[in-house]
C-alpha positions as CSV (number, residue, x, y, z in Angstrom):
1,X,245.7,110.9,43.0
2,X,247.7,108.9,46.0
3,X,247.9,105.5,46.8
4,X,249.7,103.9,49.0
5,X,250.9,100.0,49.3
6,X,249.6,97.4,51.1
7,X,250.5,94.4,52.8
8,X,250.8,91.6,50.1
9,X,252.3,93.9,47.7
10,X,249.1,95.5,45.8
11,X,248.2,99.8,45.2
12,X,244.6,100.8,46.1
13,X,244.0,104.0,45.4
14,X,241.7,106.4,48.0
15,X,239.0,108.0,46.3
16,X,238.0,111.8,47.2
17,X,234.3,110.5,48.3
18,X,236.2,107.9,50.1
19,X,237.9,110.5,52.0
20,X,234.9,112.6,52.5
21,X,233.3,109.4,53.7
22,X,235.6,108.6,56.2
23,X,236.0,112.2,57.6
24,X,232.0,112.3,57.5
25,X,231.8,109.1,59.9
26,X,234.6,110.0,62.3
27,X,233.0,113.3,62.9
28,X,229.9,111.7,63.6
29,X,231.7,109.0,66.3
30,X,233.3,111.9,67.7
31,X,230.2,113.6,68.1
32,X,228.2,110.2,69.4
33,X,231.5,110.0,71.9
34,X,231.1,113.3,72.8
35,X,227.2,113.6,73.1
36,X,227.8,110.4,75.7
37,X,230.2,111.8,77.1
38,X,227.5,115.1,78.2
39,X,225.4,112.6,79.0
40,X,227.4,111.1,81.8
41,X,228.1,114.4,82.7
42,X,224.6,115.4,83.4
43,X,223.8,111.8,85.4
44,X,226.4,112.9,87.6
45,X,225.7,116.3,87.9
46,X,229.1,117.7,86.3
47,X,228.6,120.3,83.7
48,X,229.3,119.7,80.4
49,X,232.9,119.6,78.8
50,X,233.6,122.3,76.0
51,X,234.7,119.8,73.4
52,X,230.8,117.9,74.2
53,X,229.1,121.3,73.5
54,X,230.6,121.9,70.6
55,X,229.9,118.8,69.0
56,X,226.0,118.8,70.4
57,X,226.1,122.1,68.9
58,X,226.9,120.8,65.3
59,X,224.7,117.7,65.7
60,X,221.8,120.1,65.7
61,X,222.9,122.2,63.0
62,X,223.2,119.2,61.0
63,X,219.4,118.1,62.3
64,X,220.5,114.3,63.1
65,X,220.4,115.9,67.3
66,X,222.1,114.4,70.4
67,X,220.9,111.3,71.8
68,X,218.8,111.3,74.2
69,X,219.2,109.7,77.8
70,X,216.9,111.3,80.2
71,X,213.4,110.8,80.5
72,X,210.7,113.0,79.3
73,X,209.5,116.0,81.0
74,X,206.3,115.0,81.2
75,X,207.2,112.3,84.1
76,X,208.8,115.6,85.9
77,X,206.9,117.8,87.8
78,X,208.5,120.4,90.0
79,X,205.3,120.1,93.0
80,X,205.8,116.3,93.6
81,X,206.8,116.7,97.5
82,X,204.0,116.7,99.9
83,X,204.5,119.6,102.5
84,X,205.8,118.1,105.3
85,X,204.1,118.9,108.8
86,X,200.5,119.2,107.4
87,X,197.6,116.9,106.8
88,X,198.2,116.0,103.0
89,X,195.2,117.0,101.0
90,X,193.4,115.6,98.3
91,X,194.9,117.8,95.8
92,X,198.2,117.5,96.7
93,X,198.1,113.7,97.0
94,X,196.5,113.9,93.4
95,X,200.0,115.9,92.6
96,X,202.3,113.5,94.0
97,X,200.6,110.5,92.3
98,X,200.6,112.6,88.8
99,X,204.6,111.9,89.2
100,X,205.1,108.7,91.0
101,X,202.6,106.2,90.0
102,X,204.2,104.0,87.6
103,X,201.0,103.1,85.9
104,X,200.3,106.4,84.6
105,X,204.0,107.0,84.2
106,X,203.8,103.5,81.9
107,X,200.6,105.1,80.4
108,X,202.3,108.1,79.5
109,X,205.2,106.3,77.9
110,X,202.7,104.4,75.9
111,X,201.3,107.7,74.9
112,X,204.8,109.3,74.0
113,X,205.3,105.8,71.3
114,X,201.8,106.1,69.9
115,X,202.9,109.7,69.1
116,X,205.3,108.3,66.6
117,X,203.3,106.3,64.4
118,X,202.3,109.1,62.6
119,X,205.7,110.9,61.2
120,X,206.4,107.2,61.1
121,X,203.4,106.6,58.7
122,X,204.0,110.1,56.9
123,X,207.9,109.4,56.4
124,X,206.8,106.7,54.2
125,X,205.3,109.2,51.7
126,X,208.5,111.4,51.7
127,X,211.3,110.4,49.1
128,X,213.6,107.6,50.3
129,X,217.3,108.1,49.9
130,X,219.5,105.3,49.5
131,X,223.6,105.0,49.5
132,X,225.0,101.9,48.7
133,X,228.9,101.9,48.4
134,X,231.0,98.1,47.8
135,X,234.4,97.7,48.3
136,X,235.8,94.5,47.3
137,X,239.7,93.1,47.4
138,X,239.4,90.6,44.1
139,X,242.0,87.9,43.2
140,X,241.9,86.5,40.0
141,X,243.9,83.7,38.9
142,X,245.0,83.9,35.2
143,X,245.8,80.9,33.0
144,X,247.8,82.2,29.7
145,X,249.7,80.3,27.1
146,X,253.4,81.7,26.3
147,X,254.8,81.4,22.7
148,X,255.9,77.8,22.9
149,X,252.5,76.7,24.5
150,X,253.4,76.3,27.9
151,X,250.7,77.4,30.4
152,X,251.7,80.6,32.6
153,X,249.7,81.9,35.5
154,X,250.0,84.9,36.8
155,X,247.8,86.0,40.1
156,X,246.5,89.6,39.8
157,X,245.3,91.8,42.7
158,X,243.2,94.7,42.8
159,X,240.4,96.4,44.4
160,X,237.2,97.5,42.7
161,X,234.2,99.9,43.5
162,X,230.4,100.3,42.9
163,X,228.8,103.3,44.3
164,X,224.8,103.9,43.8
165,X,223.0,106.3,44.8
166,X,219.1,105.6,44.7
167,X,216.4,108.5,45.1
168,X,212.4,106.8,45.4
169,X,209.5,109.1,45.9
170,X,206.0,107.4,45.8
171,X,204.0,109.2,43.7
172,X,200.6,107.0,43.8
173,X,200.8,104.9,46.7
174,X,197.2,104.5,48.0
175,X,197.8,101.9,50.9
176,X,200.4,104.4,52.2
177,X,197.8,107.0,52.4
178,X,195.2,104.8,54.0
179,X,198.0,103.8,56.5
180,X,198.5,107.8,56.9
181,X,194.7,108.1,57.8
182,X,195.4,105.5,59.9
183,X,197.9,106.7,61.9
184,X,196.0,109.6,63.0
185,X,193.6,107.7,64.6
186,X,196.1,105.6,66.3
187,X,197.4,109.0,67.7
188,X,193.6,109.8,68.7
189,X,193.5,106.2,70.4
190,X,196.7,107.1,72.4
191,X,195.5,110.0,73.7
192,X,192.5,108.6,74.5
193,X,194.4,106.0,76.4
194,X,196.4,108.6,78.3
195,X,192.9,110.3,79.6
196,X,191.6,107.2,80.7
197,X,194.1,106.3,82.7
198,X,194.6,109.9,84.4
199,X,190.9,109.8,85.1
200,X,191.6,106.1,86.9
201,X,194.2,106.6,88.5
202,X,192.1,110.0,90.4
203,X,189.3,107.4,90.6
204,X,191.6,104.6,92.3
205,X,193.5,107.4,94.1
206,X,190.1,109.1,95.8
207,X,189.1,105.5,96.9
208,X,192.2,104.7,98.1
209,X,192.3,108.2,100.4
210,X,188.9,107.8,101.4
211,X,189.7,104.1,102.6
212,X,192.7,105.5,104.8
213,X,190.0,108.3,106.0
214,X,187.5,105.6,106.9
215,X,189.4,103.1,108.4
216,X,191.2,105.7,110.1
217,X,187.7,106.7,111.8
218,X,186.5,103.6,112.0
219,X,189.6,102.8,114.5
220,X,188.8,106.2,116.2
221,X,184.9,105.1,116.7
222,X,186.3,101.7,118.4
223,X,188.7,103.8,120.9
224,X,185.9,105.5,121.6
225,X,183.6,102.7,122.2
226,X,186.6,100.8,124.2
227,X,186.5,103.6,126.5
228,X,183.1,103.7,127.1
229,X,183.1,100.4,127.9
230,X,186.1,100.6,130.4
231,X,184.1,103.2,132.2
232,X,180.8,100.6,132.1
233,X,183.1,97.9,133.1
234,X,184.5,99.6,136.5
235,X,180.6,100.9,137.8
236,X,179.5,97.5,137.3
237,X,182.2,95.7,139.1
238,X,181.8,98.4,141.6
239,X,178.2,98.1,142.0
240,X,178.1,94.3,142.3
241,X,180.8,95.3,145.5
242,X,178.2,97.4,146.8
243,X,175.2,94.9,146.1
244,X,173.6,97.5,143.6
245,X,174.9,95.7,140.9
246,X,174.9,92.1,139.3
247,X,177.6,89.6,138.1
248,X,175.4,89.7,134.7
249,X,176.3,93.1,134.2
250,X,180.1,92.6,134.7
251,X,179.8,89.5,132.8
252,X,178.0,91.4,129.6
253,X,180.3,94.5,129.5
254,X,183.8,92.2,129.8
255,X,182.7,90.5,126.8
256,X,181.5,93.7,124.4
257,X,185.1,94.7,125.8
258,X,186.6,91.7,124.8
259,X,185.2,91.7,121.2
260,X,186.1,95.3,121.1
261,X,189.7,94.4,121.7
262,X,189.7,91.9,119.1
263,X,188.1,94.4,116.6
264,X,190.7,96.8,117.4
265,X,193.4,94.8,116.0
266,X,191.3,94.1,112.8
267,X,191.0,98.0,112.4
268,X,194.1,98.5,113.0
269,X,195.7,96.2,110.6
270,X,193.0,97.6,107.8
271,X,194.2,101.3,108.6
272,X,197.7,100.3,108.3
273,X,196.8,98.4,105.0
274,X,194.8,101.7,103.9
275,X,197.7,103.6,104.6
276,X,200.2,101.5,102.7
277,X,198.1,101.8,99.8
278,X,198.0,105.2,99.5
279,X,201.7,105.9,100.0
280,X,202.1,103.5,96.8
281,X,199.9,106.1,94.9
282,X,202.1,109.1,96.1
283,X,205.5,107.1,96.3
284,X,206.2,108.6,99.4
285,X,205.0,108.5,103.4
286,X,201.9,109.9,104.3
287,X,202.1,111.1,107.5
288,X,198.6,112.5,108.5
289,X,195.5,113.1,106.9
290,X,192.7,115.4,107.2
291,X,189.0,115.8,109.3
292,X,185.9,115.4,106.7
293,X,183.9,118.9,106.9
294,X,180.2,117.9,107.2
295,X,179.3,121.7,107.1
296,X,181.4,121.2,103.1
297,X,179.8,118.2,102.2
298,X,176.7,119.3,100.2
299,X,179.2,122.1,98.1
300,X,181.2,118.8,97.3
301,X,178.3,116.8,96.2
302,X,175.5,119.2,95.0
303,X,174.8,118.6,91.4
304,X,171.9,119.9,90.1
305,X,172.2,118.4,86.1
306,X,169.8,116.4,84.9
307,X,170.3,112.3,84.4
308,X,169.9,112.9,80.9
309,X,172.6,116.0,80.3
310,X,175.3,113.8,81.8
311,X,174.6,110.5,80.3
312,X,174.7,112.7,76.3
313,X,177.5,114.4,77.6
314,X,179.4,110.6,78.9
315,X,178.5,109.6,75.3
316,X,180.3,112.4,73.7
317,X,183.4,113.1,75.5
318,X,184.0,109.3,78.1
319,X,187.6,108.6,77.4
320,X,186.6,104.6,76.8
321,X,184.3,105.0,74.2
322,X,187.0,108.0,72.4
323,X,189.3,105.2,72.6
324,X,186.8,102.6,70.9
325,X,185.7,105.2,68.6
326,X,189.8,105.4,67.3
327,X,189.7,101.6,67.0
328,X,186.9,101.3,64.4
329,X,188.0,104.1,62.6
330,X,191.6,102.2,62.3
331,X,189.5,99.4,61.4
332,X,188.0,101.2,58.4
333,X,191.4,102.5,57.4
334,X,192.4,98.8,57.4
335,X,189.4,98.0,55.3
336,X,190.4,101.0,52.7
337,X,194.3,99.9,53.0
338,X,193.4,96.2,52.1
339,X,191.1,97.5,49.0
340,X,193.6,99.7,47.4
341,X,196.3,97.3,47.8
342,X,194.6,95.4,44.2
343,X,195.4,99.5,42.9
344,X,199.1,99.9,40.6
345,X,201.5,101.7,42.1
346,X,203.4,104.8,40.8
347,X,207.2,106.0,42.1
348,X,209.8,108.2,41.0
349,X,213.1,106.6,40.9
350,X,216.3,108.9,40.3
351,X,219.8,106.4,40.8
352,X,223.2,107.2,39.9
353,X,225.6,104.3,39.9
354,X,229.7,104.5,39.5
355,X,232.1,101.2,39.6
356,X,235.5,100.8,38.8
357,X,237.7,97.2,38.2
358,X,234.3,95.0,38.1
359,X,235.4,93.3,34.9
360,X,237.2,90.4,35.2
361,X,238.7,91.0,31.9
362,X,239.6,94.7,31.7
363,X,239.9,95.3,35.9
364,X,241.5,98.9,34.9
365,X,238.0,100.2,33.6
366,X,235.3,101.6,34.9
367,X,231.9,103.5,34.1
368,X,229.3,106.1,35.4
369,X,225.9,106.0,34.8
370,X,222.6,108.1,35.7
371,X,218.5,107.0,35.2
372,X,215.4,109.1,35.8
373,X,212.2,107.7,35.0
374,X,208.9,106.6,36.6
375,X,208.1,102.6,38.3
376,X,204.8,101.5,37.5
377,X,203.9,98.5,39.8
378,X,200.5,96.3,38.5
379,X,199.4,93.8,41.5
380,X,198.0,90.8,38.9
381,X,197.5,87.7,41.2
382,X,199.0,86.8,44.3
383,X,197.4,83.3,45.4
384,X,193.8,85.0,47.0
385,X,195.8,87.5,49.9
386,X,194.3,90.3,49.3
387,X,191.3,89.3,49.0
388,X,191.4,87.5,52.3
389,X,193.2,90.4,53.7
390,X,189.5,92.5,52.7
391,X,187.5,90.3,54.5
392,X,189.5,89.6,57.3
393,X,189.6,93.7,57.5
394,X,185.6,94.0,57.1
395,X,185.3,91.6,59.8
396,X,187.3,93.3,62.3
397,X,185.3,96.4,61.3
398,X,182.2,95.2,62.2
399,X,183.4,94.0,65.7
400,X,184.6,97.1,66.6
401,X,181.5,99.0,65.4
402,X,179.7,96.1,68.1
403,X,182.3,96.7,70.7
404,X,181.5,100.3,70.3
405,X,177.6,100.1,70.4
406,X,177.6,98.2,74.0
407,X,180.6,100.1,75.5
408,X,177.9,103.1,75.2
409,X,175.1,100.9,76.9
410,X,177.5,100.1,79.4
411,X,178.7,103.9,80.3
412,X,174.8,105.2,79.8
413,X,174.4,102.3,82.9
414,X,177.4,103.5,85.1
415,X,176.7,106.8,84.5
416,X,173.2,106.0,85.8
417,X,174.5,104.1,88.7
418,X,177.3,107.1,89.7
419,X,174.3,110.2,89.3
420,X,171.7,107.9,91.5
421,X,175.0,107.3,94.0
422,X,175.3,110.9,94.3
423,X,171.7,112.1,94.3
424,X,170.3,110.2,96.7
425,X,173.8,109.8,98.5
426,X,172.7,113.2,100.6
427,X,169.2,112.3,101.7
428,X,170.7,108.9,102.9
429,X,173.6,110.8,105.3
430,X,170.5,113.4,106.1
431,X,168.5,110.4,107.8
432,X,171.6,108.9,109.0
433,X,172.3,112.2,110.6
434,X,168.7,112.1,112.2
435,X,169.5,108.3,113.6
436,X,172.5,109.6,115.3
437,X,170.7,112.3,117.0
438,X,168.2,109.5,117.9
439,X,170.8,107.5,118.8
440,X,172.2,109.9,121.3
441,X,169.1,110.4,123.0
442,X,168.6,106.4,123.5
443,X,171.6,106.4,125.0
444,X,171.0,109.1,127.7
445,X,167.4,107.5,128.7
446,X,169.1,104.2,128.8
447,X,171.6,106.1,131.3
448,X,168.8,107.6,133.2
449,X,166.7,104.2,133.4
450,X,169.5,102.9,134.9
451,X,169.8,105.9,137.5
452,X,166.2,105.3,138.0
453,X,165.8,101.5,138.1
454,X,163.7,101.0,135.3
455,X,166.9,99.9,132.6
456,X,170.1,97.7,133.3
457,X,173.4,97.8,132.2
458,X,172.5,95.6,129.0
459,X,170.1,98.2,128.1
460,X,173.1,100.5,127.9
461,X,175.1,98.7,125.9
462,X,173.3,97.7,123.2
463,X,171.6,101.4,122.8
464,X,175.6,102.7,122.4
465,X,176.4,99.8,120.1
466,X,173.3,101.1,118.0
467,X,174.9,104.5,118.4
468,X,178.3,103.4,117.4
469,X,176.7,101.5,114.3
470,X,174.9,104.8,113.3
471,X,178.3,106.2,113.3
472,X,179.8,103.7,111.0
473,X,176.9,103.9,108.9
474,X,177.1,107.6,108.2
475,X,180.8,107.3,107.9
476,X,180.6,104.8,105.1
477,X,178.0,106.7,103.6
478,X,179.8,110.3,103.4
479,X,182.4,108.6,101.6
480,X,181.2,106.3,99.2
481,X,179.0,109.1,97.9
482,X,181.9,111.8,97.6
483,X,183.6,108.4,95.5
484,X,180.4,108.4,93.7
485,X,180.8,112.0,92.5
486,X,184.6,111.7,91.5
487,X,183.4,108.4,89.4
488,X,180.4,110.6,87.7
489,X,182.9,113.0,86.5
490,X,185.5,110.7,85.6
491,X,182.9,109.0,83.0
492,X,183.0,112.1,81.7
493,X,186.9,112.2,81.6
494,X,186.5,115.8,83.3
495,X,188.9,115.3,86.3
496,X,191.3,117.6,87.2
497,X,193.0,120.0,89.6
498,X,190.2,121.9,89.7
499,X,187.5,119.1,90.3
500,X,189.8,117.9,93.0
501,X,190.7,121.2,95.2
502,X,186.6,121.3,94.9
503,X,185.9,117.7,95.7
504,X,188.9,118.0,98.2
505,X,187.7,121.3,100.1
506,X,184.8,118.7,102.3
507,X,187.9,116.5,103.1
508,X,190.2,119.8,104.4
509,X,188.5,120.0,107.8
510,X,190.4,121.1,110.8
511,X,191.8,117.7,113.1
C-alpha cells in the first residue's frame, strides 16, 4: 500500500476508498464547473463547450442532473407579442398577460414549490442512506519509565479512521404516512391556488380593458359634445349680432363649454390612467384598441342556464372553495398525524462501521464491524405534547370545516349577484337603447322649436346633455354587464381561451 511523508515527519497511509473518494468528488466539481460553465454559455447565447456536454451528459447518467439556471417553461410562451399595427383584442391581451403579469408568474412559482411537498413527503418513506467518514491527525504524549526509573516521553503521531455506513428504512412509521396523505392535498391546494389566480387575473384583466374602452368613449362622447357646443356657441353669438338672438344664450352655451373643457381634461387623465393599467397587465404598449359590436353583444352575454345549475355547479368546481376544501382535508391529516404520533415506531437499520488507530493504547489496530436488525421506538411520556398537539389539530379542523361552510354561502351570493348582473344586464341596455332613440328625437324638436320660435337655445342644450348622458349610461351599462359575465364564469373557475375569443368577439368591432 503507499504512503507518503508529511510535513512534521509522520506516514499516513491513503486508503483505496480514500482514493475512490477523492476521484468521486473531483469528478463531480468538474462536472458542477462544467454544468456552470453551459450555463453561462446559454445566458449569453454561445453554444455549449464539448468538455460541458460531456460532463452534463454523465451527470444524467448518474441521475444527480445539471443544475438548473433558467426559469421554467411554463413562464414562456412563444405568442406573448401583441401584433403590432392592429387593435389588440381581448384574447390576445389575455395572451400577453398569461406571460408578463408577475402575479400570476409569482402564482405559478408558488405552484411549482407546492409541487414538491409531495416526493418531499414520500422521500421520507424511502430508505435513508448515510456515509459518515472521520479523519483525525492524533498526538499523544507518552510518559514511560526507563530501567533506572527516570521518566521518558516520547510524542507519537499518527492518523486514524472511522468509516460507517448507515442504511434506515421505516418500516411502521404512521405519522410519515399521515404526512404523505397530507401532502397530496397540499398539492391539490396549489393547484387550486394556481386556478384562482388565472381566473383573477382574466377577471382584473377584462375590467381593466373594459375601463380603457370606456374611458376611451367617454373622452370621444365629450369631443363630441364640445363640438356641438362650438357650433351652438358661434349661432348664438351670431344671432345676438343680428338681434335674433340673446346675450343669455351666449352666456348659457360658454359655460356648458367651459365645463366641457374642464371635463375633458378629467377624461383624459382617466383614459391615460386606464391605459397605463392595462399595459401593466400585458407588460408592453398598447397602442389601440377595438369598437364594441352592439350587433355581438347578445351572443356574448346570452345565457340561458338556470340560477340554480350555476350556483351547484360554483359549489362543485369554484377554485376558492377547492382550495378551502384542501385546507380541511390537511387539517384532518394533521389530526391523524398528531394521533398516531402516541403509536411505536418500527425501522430497519443495516450499518457497517470500519476504524483504524482509535486506541490510544494499540494506535496500529483496527476493526470492522456489520449489524442488521430492527429499531423499535415506544413514545411513553413526553411532558403532555402530544396530547396538546391533538387538540390544537382538532381545533384547527373545525375552523376550517367553518371557513369552508360560509366560503360556500358567500360564492352561492356572488354567483347570484354575477347571473342577475348578466340577466337583466340586456333588458337594461335594451331600454337604454330606446332612451337614446328618444333622446335623438328631443333633440331635433328642440332644434326645430328653435327654427320655429317656440324653444330657445337652453332648450337645446339641456335635451343634448340628456342625449349625451343616455350615451354614458348605455356605455357603462354594455360593459359592466360583459364584466358581469366574465365574473359568472370565473366563479366557476371556467375561463379560458375559449371563453375569451367568445366573450372578446362583441369587443372586435371594426373602428
Amino acid at each position: 500500500m503507499p504512503s507518503y511523508q508529511t510535513a512534521s515527519g509522520a506516514v499516513s497511509r491513503i486508503t483505496p476508498g480514500m482514493r475512490a473518494a477523492g476521484v468521486l468528488l473531483a469528478l463531480a466539481g468538474l462536472a458542477w464547473g462544467c454544468a456552470r460553465a453551459e450555463a453561462t454559455d446559454m445566458a449569453e447565447s454561445r453554444p455549449p463547450s464539448g468538455l460541458a456536454s460531456k460532463a452534463h451528459r454523465w451527470m444524467d447518467a448518474w441521475g444527480i442532473g445539471p443544475p438548473r439556471f433558467d426559469p421554467l417553461p411554463i413562464l414562456r410562451s412563444p405568442d406573448a407579442r401583441l401584433d403590432a399595427g392592429r387593435a389588440m383584442s381581448l384574447l390576445n391581451a389575455w395572451k400577453a398577460a398569461q406571460v408578463n403579469d408577475p402575479t400570476l408568474r409569482a402564482a405559478r412559482a408558488a405552484h411549482a414549490a407546492g409541487l414538491e411537498r409531495l416526493p418531499q413527503a414520500e422521500a421520507q418513506l424511502r430508505p435513508q442512506v448515510q456515509l459518515v467518514a472521520v479523519r483525525n491527525r492524533n498526538e499523544v504524549d507518552r510518559q514511560t519509565l526507563d530501567f533506572l526509573g527516570s521518566p521518558q516521553s516520547v510524542m507519537e503521531r499518527y492518523q486514524s479512521v472511522n468509516d460507517t455506513l448507515t442504511i434506515r428504512h421505516p418500516l411502521v412509521r404512521e405519522p410519515l404516512r399521515a404526512q404523505r396523505r397530507l401532502a397530496a392535498h397540499v398539492v391539490q391546494e396549489s393547484s387550486a391556488l394556481l386556478l384562482r389566480e388565472e381566473q383573477a387575473m382574466a377577471v382584473r384583466l377584462t375590467g381593466a380593458f373594459l375601463e380603457a374602452l370606456l374611458a376611451r368613449d367617454q373622452l370621444a362622447l365629450i369631443g363630441i359634445q364640445q363640438g356641438f357646443l362650438k357650433t351652438q356657441l358661434r349661432a348664438a353669438s351670431l344671432g345676438l349680432e343680428k338681434g335674433t338672438g340673446t346675450r343669455i344664450d351666449v352666456d348659457e352655451t360658454q359655460a356648458r363649454l367651459d365645463l366641457n373643457l374642464a371635463q375633458e381634461v378629467e377624461a383624459r387623465q382617466q383614459w391615460e390612467v386606464a391605459l397605463r393599467q392595462l399595459e401593466a397587465f400585458v407588460g408592453q404598449p398598447v397602442s389601440d384598441l377595438p369598437q364594441l359590436d352592439p350587433s355581438r353583444l347578445d351572443l356574448a352575454l346570452n345565457e340561458r342556464t338556470a340560477l340554480e345549475q350555476w350556483i351547484v355547479e360554483a359549489l362543485r368546481s369554484n377554485p376558492d372553495l377547492t382550495v378551502l376544501t384542501a385546507r380541511r382535508e390537511q387539517a384532518r391529516e394533521e389530526v391523524s398525524k398528531a394521533r398516531s404520533s402516541h403509536l411505536p415506531t418500527l425501522d430497519l437499520v443495516a450499518q457497517v462501521q470500519r476504524s483504524r488507530s482509535e486506541i490510544v493504547s494499540s494506535p496500529q489496530t483496527g476493526y470492522t464491524s456489520s449489524s442488521l436488525g430492527l429499531q423499535l421506538t415506544v413514545p411513553l411520556y413526553n411532558g403532555g405534547y402530544i396530547s396538546s398537539q391533538e387538540r390544537q389539530a382538532v381545533a384547527e379542523f373545525e375552523r376550517a370545516g367553518e371557513q369552508l361552510e360560509a366560503a360556500r354561502r358567500d360564492i352561492a351570493v356572488r354567483v347570484h349577484k354575477e347571473y342577475k348582473g348578466v340577466t337583466e344586464g340586456l333588458p337594461r341596455i335594451r331600454a337604454l337603447e330606446v332612451a337614446l332613440r328618444s333622446s335623438d328625437i328631443a333633440v331635433d324638436s328642440a332644434r326645430k322649436g328653435v327654427v320655429a320660435g317656440t324653444r330657445t337655445v337652453v332648450d337645446v342644450l339641456n335635451a343634448e346633455q340628456q342625449r349625451q348622458q343616455v350615451l354614458r349610461s348605455l356605455a357603462q351599462a354594455r360593459y359592466v354587464t360583459l364584466l358581469s359575465r366574465m365574473r359568472l364564469e370565473s366563479l366557476l373557475g371556467r375561463v379560458d381561451a375559449d371563453f375569451i375569443a367568445a366573450l372578446g368577439a362583441a369587443l372586435e368591432g371594426s373602428r
